[in-house]
N, CA and C atoms as a LAMMPS dump frame, in Angstrom:
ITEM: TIMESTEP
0
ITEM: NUMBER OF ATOMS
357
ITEM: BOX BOUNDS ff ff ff
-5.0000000000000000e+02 5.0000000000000000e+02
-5.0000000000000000e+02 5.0000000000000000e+02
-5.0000000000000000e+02 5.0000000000000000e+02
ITEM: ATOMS id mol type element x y z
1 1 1 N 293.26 -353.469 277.749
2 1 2 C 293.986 -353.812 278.959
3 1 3 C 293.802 -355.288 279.308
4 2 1 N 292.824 -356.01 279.12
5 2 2 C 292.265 -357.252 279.558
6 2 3 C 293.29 -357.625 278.818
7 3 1 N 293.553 -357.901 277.118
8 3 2 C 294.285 -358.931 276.476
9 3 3 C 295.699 -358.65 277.139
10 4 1 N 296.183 -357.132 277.37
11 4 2 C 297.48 -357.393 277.852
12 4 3 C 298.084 -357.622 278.608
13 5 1 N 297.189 -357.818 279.587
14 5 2 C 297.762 -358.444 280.816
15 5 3 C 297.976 -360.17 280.993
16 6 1 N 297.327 -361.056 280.579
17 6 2 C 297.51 -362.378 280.048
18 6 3 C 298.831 -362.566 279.674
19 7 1 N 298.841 -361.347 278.583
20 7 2 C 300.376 -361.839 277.458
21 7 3 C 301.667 -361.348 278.985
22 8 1 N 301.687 -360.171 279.506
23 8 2 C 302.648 -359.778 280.438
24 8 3 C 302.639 -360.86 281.234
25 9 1 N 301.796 -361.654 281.536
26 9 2 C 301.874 -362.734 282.925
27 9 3 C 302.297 -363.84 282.399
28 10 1 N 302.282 -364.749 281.278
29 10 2 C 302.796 -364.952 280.171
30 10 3 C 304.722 -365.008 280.638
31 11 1 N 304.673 -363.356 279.684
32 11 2 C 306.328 -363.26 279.545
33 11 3 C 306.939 -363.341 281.361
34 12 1 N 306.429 -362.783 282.249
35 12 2 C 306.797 -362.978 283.421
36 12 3 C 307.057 -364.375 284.046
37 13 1 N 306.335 -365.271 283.988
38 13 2 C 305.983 -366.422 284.015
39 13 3 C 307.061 -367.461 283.373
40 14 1 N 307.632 -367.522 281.614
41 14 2 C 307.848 -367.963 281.155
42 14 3 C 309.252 -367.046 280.059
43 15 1 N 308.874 -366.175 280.115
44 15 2 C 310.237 -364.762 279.163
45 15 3 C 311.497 -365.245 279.775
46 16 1 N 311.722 -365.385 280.72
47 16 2 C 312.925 -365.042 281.066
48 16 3 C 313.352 -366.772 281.457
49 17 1 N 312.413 -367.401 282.133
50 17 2 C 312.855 -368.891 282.517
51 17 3 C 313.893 -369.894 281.628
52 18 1 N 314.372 -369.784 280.379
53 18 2 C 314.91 -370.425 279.385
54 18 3 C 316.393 -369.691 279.52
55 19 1 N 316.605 -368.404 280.087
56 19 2 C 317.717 -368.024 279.705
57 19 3 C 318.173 -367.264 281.483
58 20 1 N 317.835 -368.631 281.821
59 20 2 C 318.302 -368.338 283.371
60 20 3 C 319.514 -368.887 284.183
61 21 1 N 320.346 -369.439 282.621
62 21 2 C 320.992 -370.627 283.714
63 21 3 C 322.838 -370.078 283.872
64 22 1 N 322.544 -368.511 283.795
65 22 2 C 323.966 -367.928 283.751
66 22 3 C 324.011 -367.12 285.425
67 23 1 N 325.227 -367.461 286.064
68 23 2 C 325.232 -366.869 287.619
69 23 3 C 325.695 -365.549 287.491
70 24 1 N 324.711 -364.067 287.274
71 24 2 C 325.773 -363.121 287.746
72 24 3 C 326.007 -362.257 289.137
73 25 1 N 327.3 -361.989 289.096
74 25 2 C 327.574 -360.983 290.412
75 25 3 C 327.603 -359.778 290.261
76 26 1 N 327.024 -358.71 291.413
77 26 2 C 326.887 -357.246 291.243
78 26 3 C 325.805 -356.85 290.639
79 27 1 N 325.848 -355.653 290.384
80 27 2 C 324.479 -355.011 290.306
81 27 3 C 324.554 -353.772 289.535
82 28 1 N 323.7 -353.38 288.727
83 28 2 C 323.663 -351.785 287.602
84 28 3 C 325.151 -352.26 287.113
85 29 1 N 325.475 -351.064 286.784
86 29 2 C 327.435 -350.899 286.134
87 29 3 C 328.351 -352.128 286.617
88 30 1 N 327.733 -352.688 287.787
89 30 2 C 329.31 -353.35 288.613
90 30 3 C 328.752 -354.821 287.83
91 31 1 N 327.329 -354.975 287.177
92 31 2 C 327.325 -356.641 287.28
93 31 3 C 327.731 -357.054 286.052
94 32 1 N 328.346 -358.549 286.413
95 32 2 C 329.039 -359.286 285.432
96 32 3 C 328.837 -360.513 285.308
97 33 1 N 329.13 -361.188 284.757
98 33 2 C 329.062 -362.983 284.897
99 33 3 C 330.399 -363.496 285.884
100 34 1 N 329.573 -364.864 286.742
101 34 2 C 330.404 -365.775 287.283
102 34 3 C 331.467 -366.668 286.407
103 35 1 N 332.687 -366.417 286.072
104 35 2 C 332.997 -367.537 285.148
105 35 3 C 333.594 -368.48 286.22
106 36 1 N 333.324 -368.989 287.072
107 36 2 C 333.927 -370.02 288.197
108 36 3 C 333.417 -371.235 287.305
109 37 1 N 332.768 -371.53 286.956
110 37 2 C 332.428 -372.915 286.218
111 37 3 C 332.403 -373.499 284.936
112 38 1 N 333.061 -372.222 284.437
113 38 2 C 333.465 -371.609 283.056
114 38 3 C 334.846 -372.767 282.434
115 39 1 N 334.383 -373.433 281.767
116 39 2 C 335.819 -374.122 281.151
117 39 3 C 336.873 -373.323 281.185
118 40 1 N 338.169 -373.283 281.117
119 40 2 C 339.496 -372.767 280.855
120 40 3 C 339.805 -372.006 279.679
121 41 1 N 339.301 -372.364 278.637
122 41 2 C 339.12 -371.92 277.498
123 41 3 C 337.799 -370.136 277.417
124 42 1 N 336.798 -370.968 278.262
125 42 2 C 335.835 -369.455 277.937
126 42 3 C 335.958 -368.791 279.188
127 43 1 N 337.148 -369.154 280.184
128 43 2 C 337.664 -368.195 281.266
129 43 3 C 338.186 -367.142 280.151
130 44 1 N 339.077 -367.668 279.572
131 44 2 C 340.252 -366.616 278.599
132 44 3 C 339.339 -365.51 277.678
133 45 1 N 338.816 -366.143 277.466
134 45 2 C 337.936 -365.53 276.064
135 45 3 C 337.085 -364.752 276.853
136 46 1 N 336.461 -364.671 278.457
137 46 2 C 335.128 -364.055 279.558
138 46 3 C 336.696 -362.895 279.463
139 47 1 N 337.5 -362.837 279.77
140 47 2 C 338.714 -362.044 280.409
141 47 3 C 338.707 -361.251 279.25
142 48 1 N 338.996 -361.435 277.693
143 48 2 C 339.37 -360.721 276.428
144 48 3 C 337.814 -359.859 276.577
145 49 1 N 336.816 -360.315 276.671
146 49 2 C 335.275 -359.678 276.652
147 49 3 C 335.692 -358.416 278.05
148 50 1 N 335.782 -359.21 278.875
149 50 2 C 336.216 -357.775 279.874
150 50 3 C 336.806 -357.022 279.71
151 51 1 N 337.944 -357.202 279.085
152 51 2 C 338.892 -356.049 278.837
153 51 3 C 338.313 -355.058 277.653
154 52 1 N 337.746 -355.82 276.702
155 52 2 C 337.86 -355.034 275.35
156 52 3 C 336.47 -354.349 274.82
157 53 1 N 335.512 -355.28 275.683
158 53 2 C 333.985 -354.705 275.45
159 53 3 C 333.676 -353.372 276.445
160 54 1 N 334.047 -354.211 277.622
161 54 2 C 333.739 -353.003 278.852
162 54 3 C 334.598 -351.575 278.468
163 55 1 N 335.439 -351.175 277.609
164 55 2 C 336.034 -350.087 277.264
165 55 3 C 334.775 -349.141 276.697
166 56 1 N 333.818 -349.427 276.208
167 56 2 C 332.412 -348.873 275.35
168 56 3 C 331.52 -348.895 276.664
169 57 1 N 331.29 -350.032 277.245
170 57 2 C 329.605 -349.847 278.001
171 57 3 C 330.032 -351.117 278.973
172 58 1 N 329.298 -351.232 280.08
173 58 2 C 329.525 -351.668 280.769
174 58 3 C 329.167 -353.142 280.577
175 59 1 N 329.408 -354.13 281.086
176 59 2 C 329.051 -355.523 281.177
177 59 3 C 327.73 -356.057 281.193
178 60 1 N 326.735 -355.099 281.817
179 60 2 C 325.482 -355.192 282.483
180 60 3 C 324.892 -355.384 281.074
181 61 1 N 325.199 -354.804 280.373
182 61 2 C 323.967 -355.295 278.706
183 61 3 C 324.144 -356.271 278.376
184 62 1 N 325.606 -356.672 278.097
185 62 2 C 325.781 -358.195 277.883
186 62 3 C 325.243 -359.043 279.14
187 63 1 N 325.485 -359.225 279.97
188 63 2 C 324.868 -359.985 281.357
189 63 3 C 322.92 -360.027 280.836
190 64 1 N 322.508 -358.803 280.839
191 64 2 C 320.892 -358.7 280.468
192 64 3 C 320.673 -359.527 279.107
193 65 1 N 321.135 -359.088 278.008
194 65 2 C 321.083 -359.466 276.992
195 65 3 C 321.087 -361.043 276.824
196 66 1 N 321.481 -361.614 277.665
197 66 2 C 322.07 -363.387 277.645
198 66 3 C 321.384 -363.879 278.491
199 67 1 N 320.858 -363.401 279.788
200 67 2 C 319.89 -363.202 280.689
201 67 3 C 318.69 -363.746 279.954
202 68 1 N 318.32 -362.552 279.61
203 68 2 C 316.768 -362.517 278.727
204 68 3 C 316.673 -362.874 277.373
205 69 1 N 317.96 -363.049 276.563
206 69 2 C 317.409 -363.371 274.714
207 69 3 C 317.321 -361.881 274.164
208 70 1 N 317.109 -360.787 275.09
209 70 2 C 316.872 -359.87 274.784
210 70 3 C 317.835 -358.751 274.598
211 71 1 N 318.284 -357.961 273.258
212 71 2 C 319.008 -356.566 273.327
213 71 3 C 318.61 -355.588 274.452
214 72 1 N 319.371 -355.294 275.265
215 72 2 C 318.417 -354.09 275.884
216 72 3 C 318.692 -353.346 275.408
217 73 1 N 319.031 -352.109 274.576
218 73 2 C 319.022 -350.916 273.833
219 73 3 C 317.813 -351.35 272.871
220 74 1 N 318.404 -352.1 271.752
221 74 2 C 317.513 -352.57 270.399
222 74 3 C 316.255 -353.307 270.293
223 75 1 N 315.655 -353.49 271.806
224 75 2 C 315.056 -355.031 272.266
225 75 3 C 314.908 -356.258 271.178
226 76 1 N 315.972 -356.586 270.15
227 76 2 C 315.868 -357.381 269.485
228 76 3 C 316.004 -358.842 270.027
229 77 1 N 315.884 -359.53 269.481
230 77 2 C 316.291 -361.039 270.055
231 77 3 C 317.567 -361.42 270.045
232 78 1 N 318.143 -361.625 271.261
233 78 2 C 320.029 -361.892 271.08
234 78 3 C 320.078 -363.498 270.856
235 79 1 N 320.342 -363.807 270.157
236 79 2 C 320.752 -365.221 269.762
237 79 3 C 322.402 -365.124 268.636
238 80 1 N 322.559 -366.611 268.485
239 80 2 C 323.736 -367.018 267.659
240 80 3 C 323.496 -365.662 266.143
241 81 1 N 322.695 -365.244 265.67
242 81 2 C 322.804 -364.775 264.774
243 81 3 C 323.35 -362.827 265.373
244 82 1 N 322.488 -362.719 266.356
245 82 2 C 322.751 -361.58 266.754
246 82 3 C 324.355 -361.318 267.522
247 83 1 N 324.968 -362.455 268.043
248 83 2 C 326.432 -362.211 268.45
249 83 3 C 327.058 -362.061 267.371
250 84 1 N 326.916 -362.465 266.115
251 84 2 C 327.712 -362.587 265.071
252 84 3 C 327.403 -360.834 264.563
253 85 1 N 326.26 -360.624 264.569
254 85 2 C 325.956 -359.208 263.934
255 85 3 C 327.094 -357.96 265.38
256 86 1 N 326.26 -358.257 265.951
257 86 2 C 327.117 -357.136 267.172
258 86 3 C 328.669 -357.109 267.279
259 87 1 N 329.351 -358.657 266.899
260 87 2 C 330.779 -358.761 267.172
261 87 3 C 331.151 -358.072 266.131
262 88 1 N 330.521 -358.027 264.407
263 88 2 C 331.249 -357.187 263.306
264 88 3 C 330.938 -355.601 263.925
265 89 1 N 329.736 -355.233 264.499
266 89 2 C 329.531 -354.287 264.346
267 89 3 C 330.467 -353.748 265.671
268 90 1 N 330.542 -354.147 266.376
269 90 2 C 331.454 -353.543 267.312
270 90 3 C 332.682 -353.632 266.779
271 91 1 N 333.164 -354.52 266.665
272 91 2 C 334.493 -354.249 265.508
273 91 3 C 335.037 -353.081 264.945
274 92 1 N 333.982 -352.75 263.912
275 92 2 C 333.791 -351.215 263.108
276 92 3 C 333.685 -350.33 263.592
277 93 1 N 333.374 -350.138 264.608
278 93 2 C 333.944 -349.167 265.758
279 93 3 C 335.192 -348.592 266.142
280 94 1 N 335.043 -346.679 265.834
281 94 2 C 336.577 -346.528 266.288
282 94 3 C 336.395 -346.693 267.781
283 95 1 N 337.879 -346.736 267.984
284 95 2 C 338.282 -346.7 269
285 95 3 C 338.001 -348.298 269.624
286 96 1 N 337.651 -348.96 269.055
287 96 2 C 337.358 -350.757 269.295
288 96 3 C 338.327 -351.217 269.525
289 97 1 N 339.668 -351.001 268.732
290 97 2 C 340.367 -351.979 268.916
291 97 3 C 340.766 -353.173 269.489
292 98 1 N 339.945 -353.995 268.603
293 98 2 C 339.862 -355.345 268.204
294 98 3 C 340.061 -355.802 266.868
295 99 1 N 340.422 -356.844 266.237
296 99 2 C 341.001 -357.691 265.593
297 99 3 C 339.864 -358.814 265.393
298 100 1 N 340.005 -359.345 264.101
299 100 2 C 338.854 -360.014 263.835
300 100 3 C 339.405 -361.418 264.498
301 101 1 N 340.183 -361.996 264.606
302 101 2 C 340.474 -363.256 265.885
303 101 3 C 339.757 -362.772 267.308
304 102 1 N 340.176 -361.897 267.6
305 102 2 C 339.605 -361.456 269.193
306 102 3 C 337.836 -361.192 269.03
307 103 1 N 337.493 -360.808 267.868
308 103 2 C 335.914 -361.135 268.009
309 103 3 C 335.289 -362.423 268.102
310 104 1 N 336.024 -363.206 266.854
311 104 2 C 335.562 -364.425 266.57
312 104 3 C 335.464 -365.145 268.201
313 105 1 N 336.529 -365.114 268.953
314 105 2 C 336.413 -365.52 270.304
315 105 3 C 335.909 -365.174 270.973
316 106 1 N 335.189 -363.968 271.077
317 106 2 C 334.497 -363.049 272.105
318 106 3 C 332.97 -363.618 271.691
319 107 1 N 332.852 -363.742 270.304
320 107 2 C 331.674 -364.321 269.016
321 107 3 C 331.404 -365.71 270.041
322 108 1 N 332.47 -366.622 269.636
323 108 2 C 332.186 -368.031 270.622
324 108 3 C 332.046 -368.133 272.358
325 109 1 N 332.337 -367.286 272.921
326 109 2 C 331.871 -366.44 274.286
327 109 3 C 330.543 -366.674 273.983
328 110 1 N 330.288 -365.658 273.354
329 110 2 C 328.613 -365.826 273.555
330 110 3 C 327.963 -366.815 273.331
331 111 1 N 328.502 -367.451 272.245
332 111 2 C 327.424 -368.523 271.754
333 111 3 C 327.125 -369.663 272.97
334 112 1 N 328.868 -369.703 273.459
335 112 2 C 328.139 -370.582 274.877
336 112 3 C 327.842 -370.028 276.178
337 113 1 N 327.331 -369.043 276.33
338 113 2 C 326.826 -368.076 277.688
339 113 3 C 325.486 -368.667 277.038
340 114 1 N 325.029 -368.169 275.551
341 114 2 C 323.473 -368.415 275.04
342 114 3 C 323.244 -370.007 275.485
343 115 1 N 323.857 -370.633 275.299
344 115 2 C 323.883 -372.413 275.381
345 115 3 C 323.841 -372.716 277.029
346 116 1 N 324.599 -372.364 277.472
347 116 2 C 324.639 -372.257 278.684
348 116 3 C 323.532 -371.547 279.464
349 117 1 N 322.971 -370.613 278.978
350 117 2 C 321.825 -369.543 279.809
351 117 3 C 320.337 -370.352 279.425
352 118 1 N 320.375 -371.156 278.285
353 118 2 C 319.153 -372.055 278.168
354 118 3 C 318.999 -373.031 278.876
355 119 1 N 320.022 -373.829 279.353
356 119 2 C 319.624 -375.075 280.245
357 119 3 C 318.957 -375.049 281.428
């Protein structure tokens, strides 16, 4: 118990501070990202993610996930490599319907929410 509490005060402290710099609104199921400051370009592409992701699960994993670095189902590390893995794999998904253009953009969505959630 002694060593693990250090490391928890640690991730509390410092886990989450790097991937804080995304505004969201709402709460459980309802929360989402602010795109008010969102270039024009990743307005369009935040809108294609709403429509086509939220059909599976709600917004709130992606919001957490970009949040923290962290999968919440998989607790893997969400970074540039992991949007690329999740966008094929959601893809391959019935009932997805999506198109490999509409990932690739949903793909560059993330990469700058991740870019954006570090500053």
């Amino acid at each position: 118990m002694r060593r693990v509490l250090p490391v928890v005060m640690l991730l509390c402290l410092f886990g989450n501070s790097a991937h804080a710099g995304l505004k969201a609104i709402g709460k459980g199921d309802q929360m989402q990202l602010d795109p008010a400051a969102f270039p024009n370009k990743m307005k369009e592409r935040y809108l294609l993610m709403k429509f086509k992701c939220a059909k599976c699960h709600t917004l709130e994993r992606t919001v957490v996930a970009l949040q923290t670095g962290i999968a919440p189902i998989s607790g893997q590390p969400f970074d540039r490599d992991a949007t690329r893995a999740y966008g094929i794999k959601m893809m391959r998904k019935s009932g997805a319907n999506m198109n490999k253009q509409e990932i690739k953009e949903i793909i560059e969505l993330l990469n700058f929410l991740l870019d954006e959630a570090a500053k």
